[in-house]
C-alpha positions as CSV (number, residue, x, y, z in Angstrom):
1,X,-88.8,-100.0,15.3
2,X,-88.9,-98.0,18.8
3,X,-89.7,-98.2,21.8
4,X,-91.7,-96.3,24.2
5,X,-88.7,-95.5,26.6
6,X,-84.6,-96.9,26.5
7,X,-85.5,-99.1,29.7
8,X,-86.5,-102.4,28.3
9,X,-83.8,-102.4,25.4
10,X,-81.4,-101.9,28.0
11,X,-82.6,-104.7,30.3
12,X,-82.7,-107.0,27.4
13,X,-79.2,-106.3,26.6
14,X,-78.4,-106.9,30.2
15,X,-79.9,-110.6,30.4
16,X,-78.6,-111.5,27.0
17,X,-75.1,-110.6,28.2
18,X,-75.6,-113.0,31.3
19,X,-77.0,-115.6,29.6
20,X,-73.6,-115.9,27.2
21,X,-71.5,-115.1,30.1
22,X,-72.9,-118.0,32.3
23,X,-72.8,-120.2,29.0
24,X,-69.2,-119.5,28.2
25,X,-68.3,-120.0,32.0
26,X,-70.3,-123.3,31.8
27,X,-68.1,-124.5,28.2
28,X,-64.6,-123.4,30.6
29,X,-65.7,-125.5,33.2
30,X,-66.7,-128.2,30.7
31,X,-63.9,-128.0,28.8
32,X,-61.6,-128.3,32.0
33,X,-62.9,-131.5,33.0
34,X,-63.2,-132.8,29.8
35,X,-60.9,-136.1,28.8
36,X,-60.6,-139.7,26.7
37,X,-62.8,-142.5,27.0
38,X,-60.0,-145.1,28.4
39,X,-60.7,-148.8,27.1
40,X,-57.9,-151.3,28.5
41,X,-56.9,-154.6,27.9
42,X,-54.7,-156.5,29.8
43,X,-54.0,-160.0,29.0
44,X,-51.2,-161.8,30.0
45,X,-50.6,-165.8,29.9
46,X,-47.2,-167.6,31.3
47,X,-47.1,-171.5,30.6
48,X,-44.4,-173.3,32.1
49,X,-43.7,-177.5,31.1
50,X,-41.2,-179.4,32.3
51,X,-40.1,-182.8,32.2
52,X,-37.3,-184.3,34.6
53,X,-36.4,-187.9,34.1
54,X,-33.4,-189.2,36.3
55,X,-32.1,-192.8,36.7
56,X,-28.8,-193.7,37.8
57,X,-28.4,-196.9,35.6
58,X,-29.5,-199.8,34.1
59,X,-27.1,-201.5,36.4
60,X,-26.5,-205.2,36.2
61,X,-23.8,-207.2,37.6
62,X,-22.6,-210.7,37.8
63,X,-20.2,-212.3,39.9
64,X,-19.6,-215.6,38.4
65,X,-21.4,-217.5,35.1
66,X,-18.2,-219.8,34.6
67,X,-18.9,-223.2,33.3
68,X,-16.5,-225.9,35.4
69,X,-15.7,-229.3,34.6
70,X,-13.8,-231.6,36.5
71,X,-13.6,-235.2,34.8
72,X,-11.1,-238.3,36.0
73,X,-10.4,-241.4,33.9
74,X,-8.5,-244.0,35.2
75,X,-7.7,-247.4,34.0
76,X,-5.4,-249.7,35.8
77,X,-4.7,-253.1,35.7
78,X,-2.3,-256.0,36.9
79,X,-1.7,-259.0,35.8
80,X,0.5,-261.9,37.3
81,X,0.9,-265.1,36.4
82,X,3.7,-266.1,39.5
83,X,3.9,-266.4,42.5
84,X,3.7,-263.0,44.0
85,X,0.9,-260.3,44.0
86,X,-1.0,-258.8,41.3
87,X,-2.5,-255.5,43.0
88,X,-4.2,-252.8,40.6
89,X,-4.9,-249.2,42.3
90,X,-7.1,-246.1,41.2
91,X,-7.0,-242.9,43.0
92,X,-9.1,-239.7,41.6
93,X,-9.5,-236.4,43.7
94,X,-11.4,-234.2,41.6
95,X,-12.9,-231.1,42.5
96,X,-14.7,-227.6,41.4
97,X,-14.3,-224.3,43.0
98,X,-16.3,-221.6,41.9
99,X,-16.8,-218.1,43.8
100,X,-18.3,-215.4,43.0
101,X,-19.4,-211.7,44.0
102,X,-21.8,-208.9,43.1
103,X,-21.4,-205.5,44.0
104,X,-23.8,-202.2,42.6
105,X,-23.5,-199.1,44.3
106,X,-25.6,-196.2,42.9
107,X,-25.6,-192.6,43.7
108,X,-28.8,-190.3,44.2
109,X,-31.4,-189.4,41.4
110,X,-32.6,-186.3,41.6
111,X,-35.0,-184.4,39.1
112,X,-37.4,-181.5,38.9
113,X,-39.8,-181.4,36.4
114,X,-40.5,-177.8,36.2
115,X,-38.9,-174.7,38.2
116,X,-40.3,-171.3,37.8
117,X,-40.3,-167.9,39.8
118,X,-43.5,-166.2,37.5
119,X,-43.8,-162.3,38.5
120,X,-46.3,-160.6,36.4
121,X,-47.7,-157.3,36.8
122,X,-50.2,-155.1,35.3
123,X,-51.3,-151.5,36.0
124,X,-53.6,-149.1,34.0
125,X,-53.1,-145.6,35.6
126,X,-56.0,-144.0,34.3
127,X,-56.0,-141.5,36.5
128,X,-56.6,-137.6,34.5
129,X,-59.5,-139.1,32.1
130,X,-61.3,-135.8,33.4
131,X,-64.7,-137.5,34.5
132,X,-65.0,-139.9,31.3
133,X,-65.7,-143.8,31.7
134,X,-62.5,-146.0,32.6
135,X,-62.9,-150.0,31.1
136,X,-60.4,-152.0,32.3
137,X,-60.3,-155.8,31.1
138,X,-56.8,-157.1,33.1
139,X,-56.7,-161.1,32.8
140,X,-53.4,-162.9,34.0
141,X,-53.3,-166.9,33.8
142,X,-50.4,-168.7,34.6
143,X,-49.9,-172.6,34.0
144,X,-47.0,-174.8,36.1
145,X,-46.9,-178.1,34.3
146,X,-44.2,-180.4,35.8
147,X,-43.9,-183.9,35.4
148,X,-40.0,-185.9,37.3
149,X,-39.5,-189.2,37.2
150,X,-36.5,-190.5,39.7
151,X,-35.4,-193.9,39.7
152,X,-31.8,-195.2,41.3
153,X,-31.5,-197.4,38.9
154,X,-33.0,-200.8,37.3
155,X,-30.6,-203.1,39.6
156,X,-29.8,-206.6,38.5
157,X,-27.2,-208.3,40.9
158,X,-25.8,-212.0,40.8
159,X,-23.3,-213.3,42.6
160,X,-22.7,-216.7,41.1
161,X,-24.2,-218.1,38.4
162,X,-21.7,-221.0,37.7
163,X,-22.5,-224.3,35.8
164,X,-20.2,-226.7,37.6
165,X,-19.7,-230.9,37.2
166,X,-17.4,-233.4,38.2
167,X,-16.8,-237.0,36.9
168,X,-14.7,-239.9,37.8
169,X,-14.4,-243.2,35.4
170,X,-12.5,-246.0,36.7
171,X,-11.5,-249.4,35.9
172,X,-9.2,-251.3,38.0
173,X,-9.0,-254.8,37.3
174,X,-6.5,-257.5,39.0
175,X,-5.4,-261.0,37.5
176,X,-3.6,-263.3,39.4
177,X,-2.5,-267.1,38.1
178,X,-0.3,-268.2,40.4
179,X,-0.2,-268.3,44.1
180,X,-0.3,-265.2,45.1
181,X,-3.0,-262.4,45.9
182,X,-5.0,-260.5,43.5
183,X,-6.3,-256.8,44.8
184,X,-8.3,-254.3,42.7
185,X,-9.0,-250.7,44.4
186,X,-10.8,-248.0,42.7
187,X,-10.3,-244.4,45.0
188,X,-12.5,-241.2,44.2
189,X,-13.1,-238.5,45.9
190,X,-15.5,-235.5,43.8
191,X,-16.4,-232.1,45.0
192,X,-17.9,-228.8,44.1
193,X,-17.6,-225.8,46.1
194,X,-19.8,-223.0,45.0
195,X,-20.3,-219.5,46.8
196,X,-22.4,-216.2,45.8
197,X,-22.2,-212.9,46.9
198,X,-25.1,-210.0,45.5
199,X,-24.9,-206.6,46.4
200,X,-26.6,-204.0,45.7
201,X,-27.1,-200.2,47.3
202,X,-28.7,-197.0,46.2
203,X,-28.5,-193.7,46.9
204,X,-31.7,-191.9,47.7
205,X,-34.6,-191.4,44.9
206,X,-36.1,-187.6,45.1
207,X,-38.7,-186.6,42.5
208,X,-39.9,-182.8,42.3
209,X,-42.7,-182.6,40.0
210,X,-43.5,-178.8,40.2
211,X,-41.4,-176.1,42.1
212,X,-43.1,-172.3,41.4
213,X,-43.3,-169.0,43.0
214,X,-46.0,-167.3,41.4
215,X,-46.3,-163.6,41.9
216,X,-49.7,-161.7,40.3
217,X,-50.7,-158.1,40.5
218,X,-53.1,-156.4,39.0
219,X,-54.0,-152.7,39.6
220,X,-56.3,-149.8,38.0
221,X,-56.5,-146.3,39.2
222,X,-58.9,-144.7,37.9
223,X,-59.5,-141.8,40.8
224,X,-60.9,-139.3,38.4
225,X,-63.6,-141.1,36.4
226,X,-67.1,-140.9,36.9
227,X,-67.6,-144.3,35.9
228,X,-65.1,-147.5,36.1
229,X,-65.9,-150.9,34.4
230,X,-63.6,-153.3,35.8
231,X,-62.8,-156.8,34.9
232,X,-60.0,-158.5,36.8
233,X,-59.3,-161.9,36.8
234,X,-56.4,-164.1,37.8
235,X,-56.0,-168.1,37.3
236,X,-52.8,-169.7,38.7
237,X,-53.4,-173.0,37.7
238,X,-49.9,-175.5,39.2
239,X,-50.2,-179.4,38.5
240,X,-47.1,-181.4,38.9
241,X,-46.2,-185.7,39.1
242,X,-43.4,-186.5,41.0
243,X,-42.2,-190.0,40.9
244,X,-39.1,-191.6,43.2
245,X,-38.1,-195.1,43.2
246,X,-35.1,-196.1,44.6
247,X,-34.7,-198.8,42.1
248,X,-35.9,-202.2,40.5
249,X,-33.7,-204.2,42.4
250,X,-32.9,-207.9,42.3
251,X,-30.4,-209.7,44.3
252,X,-29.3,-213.1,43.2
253,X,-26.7,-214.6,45.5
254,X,-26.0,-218.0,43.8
255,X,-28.4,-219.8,41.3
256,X,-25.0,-222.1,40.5
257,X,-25.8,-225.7,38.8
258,X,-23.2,-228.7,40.2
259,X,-23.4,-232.0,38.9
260,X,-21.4,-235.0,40.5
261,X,-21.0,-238.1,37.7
262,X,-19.5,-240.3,38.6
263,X,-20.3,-243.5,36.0
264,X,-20.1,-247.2,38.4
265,X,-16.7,-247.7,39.0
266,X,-15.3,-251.1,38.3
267,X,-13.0,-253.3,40.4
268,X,-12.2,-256.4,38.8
269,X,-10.2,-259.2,41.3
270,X,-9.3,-262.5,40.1
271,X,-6.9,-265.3,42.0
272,X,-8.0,-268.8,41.2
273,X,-4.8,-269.7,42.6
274,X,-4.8,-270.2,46.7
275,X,-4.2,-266.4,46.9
276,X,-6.9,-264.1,48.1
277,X,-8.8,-262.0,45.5
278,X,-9.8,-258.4,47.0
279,X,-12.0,-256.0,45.3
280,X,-12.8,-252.2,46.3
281,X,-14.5,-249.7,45.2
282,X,-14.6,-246.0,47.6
283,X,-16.1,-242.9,46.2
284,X,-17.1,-239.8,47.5
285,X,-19.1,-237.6,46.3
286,X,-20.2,-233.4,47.5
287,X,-21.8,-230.6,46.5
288,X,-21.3,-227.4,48.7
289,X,-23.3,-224.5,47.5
290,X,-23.9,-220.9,49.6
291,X,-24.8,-217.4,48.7
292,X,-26.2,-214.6,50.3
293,X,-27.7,-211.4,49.0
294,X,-28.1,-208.1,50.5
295,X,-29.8,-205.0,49.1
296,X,-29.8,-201.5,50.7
297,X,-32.4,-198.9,49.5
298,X,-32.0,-194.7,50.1
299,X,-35.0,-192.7,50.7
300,X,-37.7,-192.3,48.2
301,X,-38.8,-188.9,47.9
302,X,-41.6,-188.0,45.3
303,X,-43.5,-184.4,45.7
304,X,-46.1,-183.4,43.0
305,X,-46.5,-179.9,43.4
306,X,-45.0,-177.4,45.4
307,X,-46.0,-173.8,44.7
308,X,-46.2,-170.3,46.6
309,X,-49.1,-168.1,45.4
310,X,-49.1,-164.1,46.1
311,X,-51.7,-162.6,44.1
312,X,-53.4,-159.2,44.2
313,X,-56.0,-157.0,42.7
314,X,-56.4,-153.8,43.5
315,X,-59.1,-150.7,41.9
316,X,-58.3,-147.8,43.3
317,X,-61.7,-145.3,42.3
318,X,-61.3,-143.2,45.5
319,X,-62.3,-139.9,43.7
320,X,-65.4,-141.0,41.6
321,X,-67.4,-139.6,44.2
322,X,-65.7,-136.6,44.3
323,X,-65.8,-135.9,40.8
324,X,-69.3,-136.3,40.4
325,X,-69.3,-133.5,43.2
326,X,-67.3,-131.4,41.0
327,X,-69.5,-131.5,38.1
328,X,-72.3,-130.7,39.7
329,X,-70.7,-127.2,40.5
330,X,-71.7,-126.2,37.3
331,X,-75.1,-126.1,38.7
332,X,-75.4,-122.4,39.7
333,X,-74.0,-121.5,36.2
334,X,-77.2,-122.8,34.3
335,X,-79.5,-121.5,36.9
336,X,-78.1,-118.1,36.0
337,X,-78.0,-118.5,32.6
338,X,-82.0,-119.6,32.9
339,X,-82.4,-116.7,35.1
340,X,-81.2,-114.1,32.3
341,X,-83.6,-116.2,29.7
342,X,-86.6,-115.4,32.4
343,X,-85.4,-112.0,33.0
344,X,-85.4,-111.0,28.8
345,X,-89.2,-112.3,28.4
346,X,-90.6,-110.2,31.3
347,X,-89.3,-106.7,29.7
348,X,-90.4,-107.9,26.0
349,X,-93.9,-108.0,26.9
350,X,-93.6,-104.2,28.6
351,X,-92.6,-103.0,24.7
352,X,-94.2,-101.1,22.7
353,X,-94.0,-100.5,19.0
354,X,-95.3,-98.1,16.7
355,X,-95.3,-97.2,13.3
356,X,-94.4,-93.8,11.3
């Protein structure tokens, strides 16, 4: 096969050529921004529990819980059958004395249920993926569970607690036959003396249920991709129960029983003679009971939840525009390779063929 002159073949060979140079320039450029297909994710979780339970005692304190008894039992008597005096005596003194005092002193109760410092940080630097998609899936949860519980202590304090009795039996009896005079005397004198004291001071009560510092970043640069999928999400989730009681406190300063018996006492005088006949009887009886309580509290401090939060999210995508820019550079390359393709059919149809 030839042609009617060398002009056509050689413009065909001409437009071939730039059609494979513009398509080898085109797979260069191509193959410069070409890159992976980055799919990221980013999960992190950080659960903190805590429990804080303080108490300074299950404090209990008594003064006195004696048990006193004080008992007279007297007999006298006197007989005569002459002339002189038959005189029969009795003389009790009894008596109880029963002190007491309660002291509780507590120091301070202090307790933290949970204590963190929580710095988490994720990054995706997705930066030279060469114009291909960036997804990015970055979660970050964090949990502060803190529960305290402060008590100064479940105070019991009693100053007397004394069970306390006196008695006095007595019989005088006085017989006189003759002349003279017949005397009977029956003497008592019964006490109880009872005193209480209750103290009872704490220290202060402070209850921290949750102390945190949470600290959350999350960052993707993806400057060089044509197209970024982002998902960022960050739950800081801090929940705390403080509890502060500066104590359970009872102050007793005297619940003391006293019991004065004292059965009828007896004086029995008897002169038939001229002589006088004298009977007595004198008894006295007391009860003194006294107490006092005093109870001193601290402060009660109870905080639930005390947390700082710092978090940040940051995409940086500055250069997508750009990028899409820079592919569309290519643009003049297919326009001359399209250009060559035109410029081969116009000479084909100017051939002509013939045969031998």
């Amino acid at each position: 096969m030839i042609t009617n002159n060398g002009k056509p073949v050689r413009a065909i060979v001409t437009a071939s050529l730039l059609v494979l140079a513009g398509a080898a320039a085109w797979l260069v450029l191509s193959a410069g921004q070409a890159g992976a297909i980055v799919v990221s994710d980013q999960d992190a979780t950080t659960v903190n529990v805590g429990v804080g339970v303080s108490n300074t005692g299950g404090n209990a304190a008594v003064g006195n819980a004696s048990t006193n008894n004080a008992s007279a039992d007297q007999t006298a008597t006197a007989t005569n059958g002459g002339a002189g005096d038959a005189v029969a005596v009795n003389t009790a003194n009894t008596s109880n004395d029963s002190n007491g005092s309660a002291s509780i002193v507590t120091g301070n109760a202090n307790s933290t249920g949970n204590q963190a410092s929580n710095n988490t940080v994720q990054v995706l630097d997705a930066d030279d993926t060469g114009g291909q998609p960036v997804i990015a899936d970055q979660t970050n949860n964090t949990f502060n569970i803190g529960i305290a519980v402060s008590n100064t202590g479940l105070n019991l304090g009693v100053g007397n607690l004394s069970t306390n009795t006196t008695s006095a039996d007595q019989t005088a009896t006085a017989d006189n036959g003759g002349a003279g005079d017949a005397i009977a005397v029956n003497t008592a004198n019964a006490s109880n003396n009872s005193n209480g004291s209750a103290n009872i001071i704490t220290g202060n009560a402070n209850a921290l249920g949750n102390s945190a510092t949470n600290s959350g970043v999350q960052v993707i640069d993806a400057d060089g991709s044509n197209l970024v999928v982002s998902d960022q999400t960050l739950n800081t989730v801090n929940f705390g129960l403080g509890f502060a009681n500066s104590g359970f406190n009872l102050a007793v300063a005297n619940v003391s029983t006293n019991n004065n018996v004292s059965p009828p006492a007896v004086a029995i005088a008897n002169s038939p003679g001229p002589g006088d006949a004298v009977a007595v009887n004198n008894a006295t009886n007391s009860n003194n009971s006294n107490g006092s309580a005093l109870i001193a509290t601290g402060n009660a401090n109870g905080v639930g939840n005390q947390a700082s939060n710092n978090n940040s999210q940051t995409l940086n995508a500055d250069g997508v525009a750009a990028v899409r820019r820079a592919a569309n550079s290519t643009l003049p390359l297919m326009l001359l390779m399209l250009f060559g393709l035109l410029f081969i059919g116009t000479p084909i149809r100017r051939l002509g063929f013939r045969r031998r």
